[in-house]
C-alpha positions, 0 to 999 in steps of 0.5 A: 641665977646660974644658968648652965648653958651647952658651949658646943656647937658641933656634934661631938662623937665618941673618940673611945676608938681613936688612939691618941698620943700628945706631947708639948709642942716643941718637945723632942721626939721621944716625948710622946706620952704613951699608954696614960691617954683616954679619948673621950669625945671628937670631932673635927675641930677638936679632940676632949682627953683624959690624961695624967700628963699636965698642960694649962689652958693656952698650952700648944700641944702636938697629937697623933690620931690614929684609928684602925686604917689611918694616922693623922701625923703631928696636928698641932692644938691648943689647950681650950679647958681643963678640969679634974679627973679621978686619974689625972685631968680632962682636956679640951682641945682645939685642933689649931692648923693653917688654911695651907694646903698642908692645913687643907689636907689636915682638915680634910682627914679629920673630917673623914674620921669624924664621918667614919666616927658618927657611923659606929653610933 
């Protein structure tokens, strides 16, 4: 029996309104990929995007989010899935950062997006 069972366990929020760039972690500064990135879902532990560019499941990745009043500079995530999409792939990524202040301040602005995110549903 194939039993097809929900492996989230957060609320995920539409991320149509964030702008999303990506890079391979440890890729010079003009490797952002620009204009190929879709957001499709979020919330403060990761981010699922639709995108041409190619990473495998277990890839590090660097991100800048922005929304219309904020900028989350370089968050670090991993690679958790990825599938076929009709333009390229969809990723689902983890938002990997420390428990340091640095990493503090990290998941406390993911945490005001996803609040500002739940409030345009």
């Amino acid at each position: 029996m194939n039993e097809n069972r929900e492996r989230r366990t957060h609320t995920r929020y539409s991320a149509h309104h964030l702008r999303v760039l990506i890079k391979p972690y440890g890729a010079g500064p003009d490797d952002w990929g620009k204009g190929e990135i879709s957001s499709v879902d979020f919330n403060r532990y990761g981010i699922g995007l639709e995108t041409t560019h190619h990473f495998s499941v277990g890839d590090i990745v660097m991100m800048i989010i922005r929304t219309d009043d904020a900028s989350i500079s370089e968050i670090p995530g991993i690679i958790c899935n990825r599938s076929y999409s009709r333009d390229g792939f969809r990723f689902g990524i983890r938002f990997e950062y420390d428990e340091s202040e640095q990493g503090n301040t990290l998941s406390e602005q993911l945490m005001m997006i996803e609040q500002k995110s739940s409030t345009l549903h």
